[in-house]
Each structure stands twice: as C-alpha cells, then as structure tokens.
N, C-alpha and C positions, 0 to 999 in steps of 0.2 A: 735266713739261716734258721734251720732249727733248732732245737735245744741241743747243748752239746754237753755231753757228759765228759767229765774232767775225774783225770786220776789225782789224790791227793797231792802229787808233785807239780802237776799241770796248777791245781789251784794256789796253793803255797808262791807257784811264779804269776800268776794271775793277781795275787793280792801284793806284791811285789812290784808289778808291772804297770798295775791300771787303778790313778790315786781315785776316782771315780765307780769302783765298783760298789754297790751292794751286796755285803755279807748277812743271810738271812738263816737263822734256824727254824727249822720247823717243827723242833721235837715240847715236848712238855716240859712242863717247868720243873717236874720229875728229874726228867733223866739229862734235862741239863746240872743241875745239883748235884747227878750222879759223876757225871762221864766231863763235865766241865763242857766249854765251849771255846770258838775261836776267838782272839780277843781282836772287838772293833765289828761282833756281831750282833742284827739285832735279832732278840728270840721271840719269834713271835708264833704260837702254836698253828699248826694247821689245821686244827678244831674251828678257828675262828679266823683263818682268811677271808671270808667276805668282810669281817670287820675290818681289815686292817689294809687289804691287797693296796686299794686305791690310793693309799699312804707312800707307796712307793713311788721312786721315781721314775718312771715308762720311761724316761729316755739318757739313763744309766744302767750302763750293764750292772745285772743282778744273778747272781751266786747262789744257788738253797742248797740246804744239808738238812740231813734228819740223820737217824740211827740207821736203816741200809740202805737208803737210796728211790724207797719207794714215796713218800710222804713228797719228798723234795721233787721230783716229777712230777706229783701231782701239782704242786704249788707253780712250777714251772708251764705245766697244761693252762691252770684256773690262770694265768698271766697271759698268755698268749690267746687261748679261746675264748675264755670270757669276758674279761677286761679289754682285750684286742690289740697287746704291745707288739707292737710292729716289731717282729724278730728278726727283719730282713735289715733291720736299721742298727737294733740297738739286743746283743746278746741275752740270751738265759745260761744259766752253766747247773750243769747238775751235778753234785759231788757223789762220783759212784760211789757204791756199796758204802758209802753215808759215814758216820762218826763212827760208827763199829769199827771200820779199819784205820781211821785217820791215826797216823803218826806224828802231826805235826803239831807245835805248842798250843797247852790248851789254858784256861784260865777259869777259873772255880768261883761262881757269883758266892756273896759272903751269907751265910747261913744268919736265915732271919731269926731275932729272939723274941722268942713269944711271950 
C-alpha cells in the first residue's frame, strides 16, 4: 500500500481506532511551541530523521504531520525508501495539508525557564 494521506477526520478516527499507531511530528520545536501538538505525539524534527527514523517501530502503523503536509511526506518517503518499511504490510498515513488546518485537540509542551 502506499502512503495514504488522511483528512484530519480520517486521522482523529485512525487514532481512535488503532491502539498501535505512531503519532509522529515533523515540525520544529518552534512551531510546535507555537501551534501546539497532538497529544500522545512524538516531535521529532525532520532536520534530523536519519537520527532518529530507525527508532521507530517498522512494523506499526505510523502517522506524520508537519505544518502543510509536505515535511511529513517526506518523512513518509525516507520510511518507506530508505529504511525499506514494507508498506504492503504495515501503513504510513500522511496528515494532509498538515497542522495548518488541523482542527482537532491540540496540547501546548510547557514553556522551558531559562
């Protein structure tokens, strides 16, 4: 299967439905600060995927988001092409047009003091 992009209602039932998914952000530690994130995701920038890809679990469905949807395709691509997650087995989902348009509850990491 290949990557399938999901409307934020598709994911909202996706995170609902499958206790086994990976919720992954791909934005910066920026504008998750800004805009908040899903809660129960992890943020892991897409500056640094080769650090971090292999950490995942290949054979649980996995969910990316960014800010419109393009960052999180890629992170979906580097999963499937590079690493070589059998997609025929185990899903990628890509949250279109990204956290810009999500409506769904978000959760605000707590502002570090300096």
């Amino acid at each position: 299967m290949p990557v399938v992009n999901v409307s934020n209602e598709e994911l909202r039932q996706l995170i609902q439905d499958t206790p086994d998914l990976q919720l992954v952000d791909v934005r910066t530690p920026e504008e998750v600060q800004e805009t908040g994130y899903i809660a129960g995701s992890l943020t892991l920038p897409v500056q640094t995927i080769a650090d971090w890809a292999g950490t995942l679990d290949a054979t649980r469905p996995i969910a990316f988001m960014c800010r419109g949807g393009v960052r999180s395709l890629y992170a979906c691509d580097y999963m499937e092409n590079v690493l070589k997650m059998d997609t025929s087995a185990v899903p990628l989902y890509n949250l279109e047009h990204g956290m810009s348009h999500y409506d769904g509850d978000v959760v605000y990491p707590e502002a570090s003091n300096p």
